[in-house]
C-alpha positions as CSV (number, residue, x, y, z in Angstrom):
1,X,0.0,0.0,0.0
2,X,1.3,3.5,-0.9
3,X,1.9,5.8,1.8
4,X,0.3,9.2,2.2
5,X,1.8,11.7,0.3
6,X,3.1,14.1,2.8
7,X,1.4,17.1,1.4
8,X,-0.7,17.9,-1.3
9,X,-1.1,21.0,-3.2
10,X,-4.0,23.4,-5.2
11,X,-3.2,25.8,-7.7
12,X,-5.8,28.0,-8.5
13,X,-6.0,31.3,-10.6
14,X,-6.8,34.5,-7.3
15,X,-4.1,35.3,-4.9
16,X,-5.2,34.0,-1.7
17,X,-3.3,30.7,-0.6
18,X,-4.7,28.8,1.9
19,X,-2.2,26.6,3.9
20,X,-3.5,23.6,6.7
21,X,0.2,22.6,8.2
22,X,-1.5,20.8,10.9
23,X,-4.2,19.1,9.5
24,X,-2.5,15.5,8.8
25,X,-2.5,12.4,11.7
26,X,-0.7,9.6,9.3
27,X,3.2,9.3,10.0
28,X,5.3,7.2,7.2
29,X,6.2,3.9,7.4
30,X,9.5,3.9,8.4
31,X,9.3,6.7,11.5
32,X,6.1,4.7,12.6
33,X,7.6,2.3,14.9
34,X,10.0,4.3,16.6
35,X,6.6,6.9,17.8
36,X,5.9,6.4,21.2
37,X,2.6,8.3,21.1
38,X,-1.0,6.4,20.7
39,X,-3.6,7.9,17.9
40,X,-5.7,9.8,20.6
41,X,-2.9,12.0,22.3
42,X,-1.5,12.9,18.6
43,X,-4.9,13.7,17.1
44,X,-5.4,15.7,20.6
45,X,-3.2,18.3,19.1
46,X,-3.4,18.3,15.7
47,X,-5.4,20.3,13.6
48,X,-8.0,18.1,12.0
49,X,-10.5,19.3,9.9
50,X,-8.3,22.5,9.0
51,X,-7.7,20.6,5.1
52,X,-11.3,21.1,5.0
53,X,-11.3,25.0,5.3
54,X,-8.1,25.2,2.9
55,X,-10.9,25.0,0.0
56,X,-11.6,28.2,0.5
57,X,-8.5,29.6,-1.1
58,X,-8.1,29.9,-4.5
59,X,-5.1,27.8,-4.2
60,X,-4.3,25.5,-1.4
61,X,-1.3,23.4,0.9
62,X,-2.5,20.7,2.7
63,X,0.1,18.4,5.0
64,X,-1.5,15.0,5.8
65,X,1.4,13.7,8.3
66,X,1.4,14.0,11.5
67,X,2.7,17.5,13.2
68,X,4.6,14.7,15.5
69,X,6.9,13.5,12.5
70,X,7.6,16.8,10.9
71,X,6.2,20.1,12.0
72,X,6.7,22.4,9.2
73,X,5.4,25.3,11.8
74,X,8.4,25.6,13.9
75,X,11.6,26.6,12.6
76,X,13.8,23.6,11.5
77,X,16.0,22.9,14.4
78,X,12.8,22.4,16.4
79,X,10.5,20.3,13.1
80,X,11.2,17.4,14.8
81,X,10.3,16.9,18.0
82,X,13.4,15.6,19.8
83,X,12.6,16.2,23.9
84,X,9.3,16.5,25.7
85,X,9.4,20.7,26.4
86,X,9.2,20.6,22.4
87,X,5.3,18.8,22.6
88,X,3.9,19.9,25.6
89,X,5.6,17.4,28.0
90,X,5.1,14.3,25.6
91,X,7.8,12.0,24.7
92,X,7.4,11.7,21.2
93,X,10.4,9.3,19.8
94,X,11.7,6.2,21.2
95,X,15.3,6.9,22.2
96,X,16.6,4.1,19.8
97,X,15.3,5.9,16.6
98,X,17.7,5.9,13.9
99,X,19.4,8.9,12.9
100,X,18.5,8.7,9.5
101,X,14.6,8.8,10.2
102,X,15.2,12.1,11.8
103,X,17.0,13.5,8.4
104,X,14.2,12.1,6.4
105,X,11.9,14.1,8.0
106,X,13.9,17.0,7.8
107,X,14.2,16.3,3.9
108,X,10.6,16.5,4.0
109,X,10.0,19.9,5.8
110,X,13.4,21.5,3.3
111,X,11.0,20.0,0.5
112,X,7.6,21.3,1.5
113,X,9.5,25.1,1.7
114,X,11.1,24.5,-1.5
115,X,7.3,23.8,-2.7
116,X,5.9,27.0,-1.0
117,X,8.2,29.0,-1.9
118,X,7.5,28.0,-5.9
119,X,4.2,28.5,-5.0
120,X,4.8,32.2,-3.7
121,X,6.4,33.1,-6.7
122,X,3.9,32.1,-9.3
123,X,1.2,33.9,-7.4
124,X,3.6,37.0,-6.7
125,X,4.2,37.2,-10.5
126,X,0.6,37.0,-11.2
127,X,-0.9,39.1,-8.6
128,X,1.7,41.3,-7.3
129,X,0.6,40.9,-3.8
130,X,-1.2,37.6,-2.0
131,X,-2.6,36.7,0.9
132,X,-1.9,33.3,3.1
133,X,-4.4,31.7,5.2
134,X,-2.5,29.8,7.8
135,X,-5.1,27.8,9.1
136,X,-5.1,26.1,12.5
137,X,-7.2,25.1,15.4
138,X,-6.3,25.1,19.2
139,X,-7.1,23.4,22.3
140,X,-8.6,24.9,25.4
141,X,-9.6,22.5,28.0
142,X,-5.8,21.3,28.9
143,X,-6.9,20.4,32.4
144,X,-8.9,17.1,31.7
145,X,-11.9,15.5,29.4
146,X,-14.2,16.6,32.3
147,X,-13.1,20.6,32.1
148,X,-15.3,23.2,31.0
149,X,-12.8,25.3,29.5
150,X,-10.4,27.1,30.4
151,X,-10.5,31.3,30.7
152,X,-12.8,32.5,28.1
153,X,-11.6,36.2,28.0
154,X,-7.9,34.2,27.6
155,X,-9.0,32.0,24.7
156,X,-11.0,33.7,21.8
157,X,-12.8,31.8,19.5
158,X,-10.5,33.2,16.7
159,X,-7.3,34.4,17.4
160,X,-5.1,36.0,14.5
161,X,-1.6,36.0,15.1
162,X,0.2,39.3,13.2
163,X,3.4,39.5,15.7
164,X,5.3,37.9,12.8
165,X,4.2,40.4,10.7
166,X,4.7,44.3,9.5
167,X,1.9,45.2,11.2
168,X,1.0,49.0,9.7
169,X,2.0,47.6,6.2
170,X,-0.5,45.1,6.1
171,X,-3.1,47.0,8.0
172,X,-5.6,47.5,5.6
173,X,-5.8,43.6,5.5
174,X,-5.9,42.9,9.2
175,X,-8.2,45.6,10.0
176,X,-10.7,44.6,7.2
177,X,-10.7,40.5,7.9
178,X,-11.0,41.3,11.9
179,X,-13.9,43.1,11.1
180,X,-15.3,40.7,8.2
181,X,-15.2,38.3,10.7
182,X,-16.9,39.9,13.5
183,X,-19.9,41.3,11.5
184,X,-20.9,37.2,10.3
185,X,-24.1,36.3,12.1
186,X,-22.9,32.9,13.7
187,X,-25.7,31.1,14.7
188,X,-27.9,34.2,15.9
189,X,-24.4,35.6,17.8
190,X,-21.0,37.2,16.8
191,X,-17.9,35.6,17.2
192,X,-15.5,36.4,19.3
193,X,-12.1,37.6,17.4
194,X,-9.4,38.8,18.8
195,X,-5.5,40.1,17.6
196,X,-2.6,38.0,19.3
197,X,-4.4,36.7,22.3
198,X,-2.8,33.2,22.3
199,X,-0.8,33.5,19.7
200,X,1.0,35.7,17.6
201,X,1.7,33.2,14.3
202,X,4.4,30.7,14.6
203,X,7.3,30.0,12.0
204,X,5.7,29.6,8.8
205,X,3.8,33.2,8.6
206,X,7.5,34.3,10.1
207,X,9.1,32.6,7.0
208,X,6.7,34.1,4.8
209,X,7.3,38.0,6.3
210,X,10.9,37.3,5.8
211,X,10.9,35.8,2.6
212,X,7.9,38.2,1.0
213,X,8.4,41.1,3.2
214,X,6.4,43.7,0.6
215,X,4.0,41.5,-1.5
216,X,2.9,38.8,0.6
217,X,0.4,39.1,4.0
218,X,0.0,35.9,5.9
219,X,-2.9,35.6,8.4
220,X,-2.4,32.9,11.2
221,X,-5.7,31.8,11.7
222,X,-6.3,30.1,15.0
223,X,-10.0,28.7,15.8
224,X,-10.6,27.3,19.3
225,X,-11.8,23.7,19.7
226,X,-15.1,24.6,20.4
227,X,-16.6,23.1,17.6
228,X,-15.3,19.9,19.2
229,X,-14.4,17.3,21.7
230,X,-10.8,18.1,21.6
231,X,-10.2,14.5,24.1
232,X,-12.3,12.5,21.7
233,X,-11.9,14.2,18.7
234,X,-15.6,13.8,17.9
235,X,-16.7,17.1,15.9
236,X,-20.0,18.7,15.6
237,X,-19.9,19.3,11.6
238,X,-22.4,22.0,11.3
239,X,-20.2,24.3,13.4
240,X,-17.3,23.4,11.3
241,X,-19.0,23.7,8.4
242,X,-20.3,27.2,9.6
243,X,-16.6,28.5,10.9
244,X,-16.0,27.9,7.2
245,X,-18.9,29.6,5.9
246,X,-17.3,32.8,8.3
247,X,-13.7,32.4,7.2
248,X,-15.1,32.3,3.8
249,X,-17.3,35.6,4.4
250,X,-14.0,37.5,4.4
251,X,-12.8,36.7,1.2
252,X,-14.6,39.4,-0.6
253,X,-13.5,42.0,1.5
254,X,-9.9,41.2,1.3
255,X,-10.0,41.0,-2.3
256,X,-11.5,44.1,-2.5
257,X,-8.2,45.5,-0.5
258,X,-5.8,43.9,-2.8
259,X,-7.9,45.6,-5.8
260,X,-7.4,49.0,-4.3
261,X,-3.9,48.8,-3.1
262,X,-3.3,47.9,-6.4
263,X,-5.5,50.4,-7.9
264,X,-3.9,53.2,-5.3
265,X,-0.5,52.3,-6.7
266,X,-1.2,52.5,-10.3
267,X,-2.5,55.9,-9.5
268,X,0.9,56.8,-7.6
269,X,2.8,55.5,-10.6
């Protein structure tokens, strides 16, 4: 049986890119019996479903392995995770893994930025400036299966990480999918969205600021678990189908900012 590819990728005409680095659970075949972890404590903190959402870009990255055998979210030295203060206390890896599954799977996270980066360029080329959807989901009931939840003014139900980010470049985009967001009537309420809250976007928006510093704006999107048992992993799909339907409600309005930036520049020219 063929393994799962370790990411797979969408390319679509519009410049918004929609990235789900989380979303996989399968680890290949030959890192698979050196992981010490069971199904239920890795799914725990992945970011399933988040694949799902990626549709909504006009082209899309979607990782289907595990975070635990290569995490292309944290910078490289830290992609695989080697001690337990890298995953939350966990012991990922049997001590006796060979060396050379641990350079596979940094072959694998060198590829999948090799990939983005090709990616980034054609849509650059095309568009002049693009916007990245890093999408992600978080947990918020650490304490136990039997917690209600941990501080609700500490956890929004959307958090968007700019601190990797130029912050008044890029304003017109933040400002306009913060308040996109808020205005969607979510099941007769608002949703709670917040600015760098719980997090502030980890290494791949930080790659993309460094590497596309002028032309390319990349949004870590962060949706509590509330949408879900995160200790069972059982999902309600209406609510994920309807945290969609309000990620998708902002796509108008931020293509409407990339049309007058780029209008607003022609006119300086």
């Amino acid at each position: 049986m063929s393994e799962v590819p370790f990411a797979t990728s969408r390319r679509g005409l519009g410049p918004i890119l929609a990235v789900a680095s989380h979303h996989g659970h399968d680890v290949r075949s030959d890192a698979a019996p050196w992981m010490l972890l069971d199904d239920a404590t890795r799914r725990r903190e992945e970011d399933p479903g988040t694949g799902e959402w990626a549709a909504l870009g006009d082209s899309s990255i979607v990782v289907h392995r595990s975070r635990f055998e290569t995490d292309v979210n944290r910078p490289p030295e830290l992609a695989v995770y080697r001690c337990p203060e890298d995953a939350w206390g966990l012991c990922v890896w049997s001590p006796q893994m060979p060396s050379e599954v641990f350079d596979e799977s940094l072959r694998q996270y060198e590829t999948f930025y090799d990939k983005l980066r090709s990616a980034l360029d054609v849509l650059v080329a095309a568009h002049g400036t693009v916007i990245v959807l890093d999408l992600h989901t978080y947990n918020h009931r650490r304490t136990g299966p039997d917690s209600r939840g941990d501080d609700p003014y500490a956890d929004p139900e959307i958090n968007l990480g700019t601190g990797t980010m130029d912050r008044a470049r890029w304003a017109h985009i933040v400002d306009r999918f913060v308040a996109d967001l808020r205005d969607f009537k979510f099941r007769e309420r608002h949703l709670d969205v917040r600015e760098n809250v719980r997090f502030r976007g980890g290494h791949l928006p930080n790659w993309i600021h460094t590497e596309y510093p002028e032309s390319v704006c990349a949004l870590a999107i962060e949706v509590k678990k509330f949408f879900m048992d995160e200790w069972t992993g059982v999902r309600d799909d209406s609510q994920h189908a309807d945290i969609m339907a309000a990620i998708g409600s902002t796509l108008p309005g931020l293509r409407e900012e990339l049309s007058n930036a780029c209008a607003s520049a022609h006119t300086r020219i």
